[in-house]
PAFI-157458 format. One record per residue: x negated, y, z of N, C-alpha, C, O in turn. Coordinates in steps of 0.05 Angstrom, whole numbers, padded with zeros to 5 digits, always signed. Layout:
<recs>
XYZXYZXYZXYZ ...
</recs>
This chain:
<recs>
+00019-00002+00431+00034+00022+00424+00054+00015+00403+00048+00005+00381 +00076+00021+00410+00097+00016+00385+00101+00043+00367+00101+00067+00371 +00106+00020+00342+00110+00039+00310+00125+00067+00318+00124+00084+00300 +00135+00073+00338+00152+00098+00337+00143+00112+00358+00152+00134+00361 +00122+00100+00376+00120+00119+00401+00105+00147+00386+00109+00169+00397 +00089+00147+00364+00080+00176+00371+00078+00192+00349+00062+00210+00342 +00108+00175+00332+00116+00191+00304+00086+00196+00273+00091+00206+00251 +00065+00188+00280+00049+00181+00262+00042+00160+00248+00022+00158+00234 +00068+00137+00255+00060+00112+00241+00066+00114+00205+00050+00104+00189 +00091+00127+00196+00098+00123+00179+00083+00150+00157+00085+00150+00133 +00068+00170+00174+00057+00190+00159+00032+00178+00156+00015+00188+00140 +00026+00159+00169+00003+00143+00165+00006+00130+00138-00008+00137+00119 +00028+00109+00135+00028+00097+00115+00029+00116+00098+00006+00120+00089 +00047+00131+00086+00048+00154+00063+00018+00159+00055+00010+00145+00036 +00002+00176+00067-00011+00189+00068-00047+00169+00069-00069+00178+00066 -00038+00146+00074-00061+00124+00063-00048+00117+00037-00066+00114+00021 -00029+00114+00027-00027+00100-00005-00027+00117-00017-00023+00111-00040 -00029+00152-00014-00032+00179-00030-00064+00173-00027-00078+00176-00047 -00076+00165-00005-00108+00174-00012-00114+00149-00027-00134+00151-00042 -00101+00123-00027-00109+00086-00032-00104+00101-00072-00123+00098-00087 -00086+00111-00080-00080+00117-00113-00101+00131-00119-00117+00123-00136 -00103+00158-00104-00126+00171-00117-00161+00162-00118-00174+00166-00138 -00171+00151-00093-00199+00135-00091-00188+00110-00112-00206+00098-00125 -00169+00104-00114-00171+00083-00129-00181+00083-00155-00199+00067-00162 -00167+00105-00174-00169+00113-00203-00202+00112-00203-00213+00097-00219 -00218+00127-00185-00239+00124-00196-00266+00088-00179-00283+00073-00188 -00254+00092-00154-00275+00072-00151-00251+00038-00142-00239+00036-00120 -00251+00024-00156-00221+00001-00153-00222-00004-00127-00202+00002-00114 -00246-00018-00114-00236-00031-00091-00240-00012-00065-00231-00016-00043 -00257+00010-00072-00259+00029-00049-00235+00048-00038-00234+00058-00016 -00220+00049-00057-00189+00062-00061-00168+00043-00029-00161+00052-00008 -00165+00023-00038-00149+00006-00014-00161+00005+00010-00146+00001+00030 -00188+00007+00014-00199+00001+00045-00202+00037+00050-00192+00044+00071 -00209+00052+00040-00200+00078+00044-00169+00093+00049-00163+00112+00063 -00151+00072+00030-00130+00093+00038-00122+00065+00066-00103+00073+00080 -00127+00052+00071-00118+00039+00101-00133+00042+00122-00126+00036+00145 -00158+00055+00116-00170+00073+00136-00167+00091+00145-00175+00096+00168 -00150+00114+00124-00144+00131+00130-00100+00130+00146-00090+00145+00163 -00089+00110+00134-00075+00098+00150-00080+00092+00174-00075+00110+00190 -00088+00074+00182-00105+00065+00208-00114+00090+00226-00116+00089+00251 -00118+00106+00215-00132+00127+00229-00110+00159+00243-00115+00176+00261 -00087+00155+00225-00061+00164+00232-00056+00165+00249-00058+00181+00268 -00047+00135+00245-00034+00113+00255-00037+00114+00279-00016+00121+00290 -00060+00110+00296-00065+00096+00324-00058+00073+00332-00047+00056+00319 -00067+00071+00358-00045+00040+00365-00060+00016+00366-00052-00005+00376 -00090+00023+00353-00113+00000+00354-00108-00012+00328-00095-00003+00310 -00123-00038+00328-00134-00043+00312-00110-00057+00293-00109-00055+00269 -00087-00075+00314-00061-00092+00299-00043-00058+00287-00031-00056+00266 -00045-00039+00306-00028-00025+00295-00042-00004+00266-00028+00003+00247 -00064+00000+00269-00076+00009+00252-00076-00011+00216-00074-00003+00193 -00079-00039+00229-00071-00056+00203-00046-00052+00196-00040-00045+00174 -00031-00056+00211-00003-00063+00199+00004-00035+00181+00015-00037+00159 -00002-00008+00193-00010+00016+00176-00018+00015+00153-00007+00030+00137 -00034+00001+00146-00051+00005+00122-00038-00029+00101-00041-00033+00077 -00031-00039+00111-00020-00064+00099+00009-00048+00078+00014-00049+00054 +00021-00034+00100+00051-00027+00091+00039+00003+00061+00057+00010+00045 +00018+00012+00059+00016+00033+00047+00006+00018+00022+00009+00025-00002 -00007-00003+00033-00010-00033+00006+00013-00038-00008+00016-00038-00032 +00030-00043+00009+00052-00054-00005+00069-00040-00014+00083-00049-00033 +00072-00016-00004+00079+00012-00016+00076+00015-00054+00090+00017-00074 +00043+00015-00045+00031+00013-00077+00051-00002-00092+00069+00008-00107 +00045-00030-00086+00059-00053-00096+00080-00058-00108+00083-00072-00128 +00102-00042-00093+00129-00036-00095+00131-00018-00114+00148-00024-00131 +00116+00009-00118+00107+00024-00139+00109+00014-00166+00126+00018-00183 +00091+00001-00168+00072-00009-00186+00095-00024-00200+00103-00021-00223 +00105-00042-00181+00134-00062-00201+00155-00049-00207+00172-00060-00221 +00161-00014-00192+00186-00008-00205+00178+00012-00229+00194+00021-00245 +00150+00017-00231+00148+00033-00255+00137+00014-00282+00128+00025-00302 +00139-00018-00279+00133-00038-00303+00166-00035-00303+00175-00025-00323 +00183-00044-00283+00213-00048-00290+00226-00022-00307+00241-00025-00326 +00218+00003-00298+00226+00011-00315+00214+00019-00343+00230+00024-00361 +00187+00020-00349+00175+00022-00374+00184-00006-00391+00190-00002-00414 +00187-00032-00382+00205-00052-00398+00223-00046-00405+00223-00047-00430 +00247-00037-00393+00282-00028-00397+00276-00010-00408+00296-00005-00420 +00255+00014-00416+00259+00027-00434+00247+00026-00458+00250+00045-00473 +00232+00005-00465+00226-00006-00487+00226-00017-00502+00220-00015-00525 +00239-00047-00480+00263-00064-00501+00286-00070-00483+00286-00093-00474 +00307-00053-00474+00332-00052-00466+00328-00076-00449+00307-00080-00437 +00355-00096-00448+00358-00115-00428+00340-00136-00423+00333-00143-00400 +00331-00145-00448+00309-00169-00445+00278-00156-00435+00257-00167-00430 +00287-00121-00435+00255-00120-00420+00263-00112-00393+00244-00107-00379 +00286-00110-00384+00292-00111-00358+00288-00127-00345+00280-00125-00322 +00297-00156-00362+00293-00189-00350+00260-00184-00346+00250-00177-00325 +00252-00187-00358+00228-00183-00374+00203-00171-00344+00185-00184-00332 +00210-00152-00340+00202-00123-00326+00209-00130-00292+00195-00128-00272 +00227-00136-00295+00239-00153-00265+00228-00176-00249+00234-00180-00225 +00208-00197-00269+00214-00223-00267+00171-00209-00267+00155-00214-00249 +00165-00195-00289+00130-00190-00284+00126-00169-00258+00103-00169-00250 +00139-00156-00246+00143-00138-00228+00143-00151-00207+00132-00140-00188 +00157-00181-00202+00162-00197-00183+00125-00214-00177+00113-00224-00159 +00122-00210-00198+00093-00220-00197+00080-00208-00185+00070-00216-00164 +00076-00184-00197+00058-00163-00195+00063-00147-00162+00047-00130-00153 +00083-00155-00149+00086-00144-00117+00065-00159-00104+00048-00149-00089 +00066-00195-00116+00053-00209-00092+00032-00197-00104+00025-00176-00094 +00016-00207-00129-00014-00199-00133-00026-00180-00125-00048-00178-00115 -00003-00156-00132-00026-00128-00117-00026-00130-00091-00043-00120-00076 -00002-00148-00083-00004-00134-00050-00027-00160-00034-00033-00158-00010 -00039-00183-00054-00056-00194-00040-00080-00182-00047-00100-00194-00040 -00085-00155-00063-00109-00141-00067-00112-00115-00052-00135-00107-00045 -00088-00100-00046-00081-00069-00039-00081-00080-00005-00101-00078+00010 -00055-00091+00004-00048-00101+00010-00071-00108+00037-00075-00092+00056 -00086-00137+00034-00105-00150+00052-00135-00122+00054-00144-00110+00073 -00139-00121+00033-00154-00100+00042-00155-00071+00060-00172-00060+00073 -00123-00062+00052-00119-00036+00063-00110-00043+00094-00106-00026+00110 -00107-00066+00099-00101-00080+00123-00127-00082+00141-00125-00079+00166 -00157-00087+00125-00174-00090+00143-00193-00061+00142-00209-00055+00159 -00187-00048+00121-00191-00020+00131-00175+00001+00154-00184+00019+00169 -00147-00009+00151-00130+00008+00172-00138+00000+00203-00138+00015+00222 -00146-00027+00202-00156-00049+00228-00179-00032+00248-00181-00025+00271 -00199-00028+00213-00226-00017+00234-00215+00005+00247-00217+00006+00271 -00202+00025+00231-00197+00057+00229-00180+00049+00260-00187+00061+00280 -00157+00026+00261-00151+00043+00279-00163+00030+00312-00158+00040+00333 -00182+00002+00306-00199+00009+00326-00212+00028+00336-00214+00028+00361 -00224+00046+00323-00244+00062+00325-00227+00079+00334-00240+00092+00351 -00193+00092+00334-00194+00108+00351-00169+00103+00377-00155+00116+00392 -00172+00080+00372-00155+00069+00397-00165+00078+00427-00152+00071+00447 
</recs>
């Protein structure tokens, strides 16, 4: 099934990295295989389409996560925390997204076997 045939791929992703933030705050790693389960489960499409769901709501995070260091740097020490903020942000995409990321990938997997 392709990403567009049945308009729930991308409310999938949203709507797993809204549930992946909040399970997160309280339990760390149950947060990512939850919100890509609940991606995955959107989603449809089986098990590759259900991952790739829950991977992108990973990286979602990810992307998050480095533009709100980029901007808390630039506003705390102007240009050199922009460099600064830009360059740990660049970090911080791959790392989270090999934690948010791989996990919310094999949560979205099961989720969307199960309703393939």
């Amino acid at each position: 099934m392709a990403d567009g045939e049945n308009g729930n791929f991308w409310l999938g992703v949203v709507v797993g990295w809204v549930i992946m933030v909040i399970v997160d705050l309280f339990v760390p790693v149950l947060g990512p295989l939850a919100g890509g389960f609940a991606a995955g489960y959107i989603a449809r499409g089986g098990a590759w389409n259900g991952g790739k769901a829950g991977a992108l709501a990973g990286i979602l995070g990810a992307v998050i996560i480095a533009i709100l260091v980029l901007i808390g740097a630039t506003a705390l020490m102007g240009g050199v925390g922009f460099l600064a903020g830009f360059f740990v942000g660049g970090l911080l995409v791959v790392g989270v997204f090999l934690y948010l990321g791989i996990l919310a990938f094999i949560g979205g997997a099961i989720a969307g076997a199960m309703r393939a």
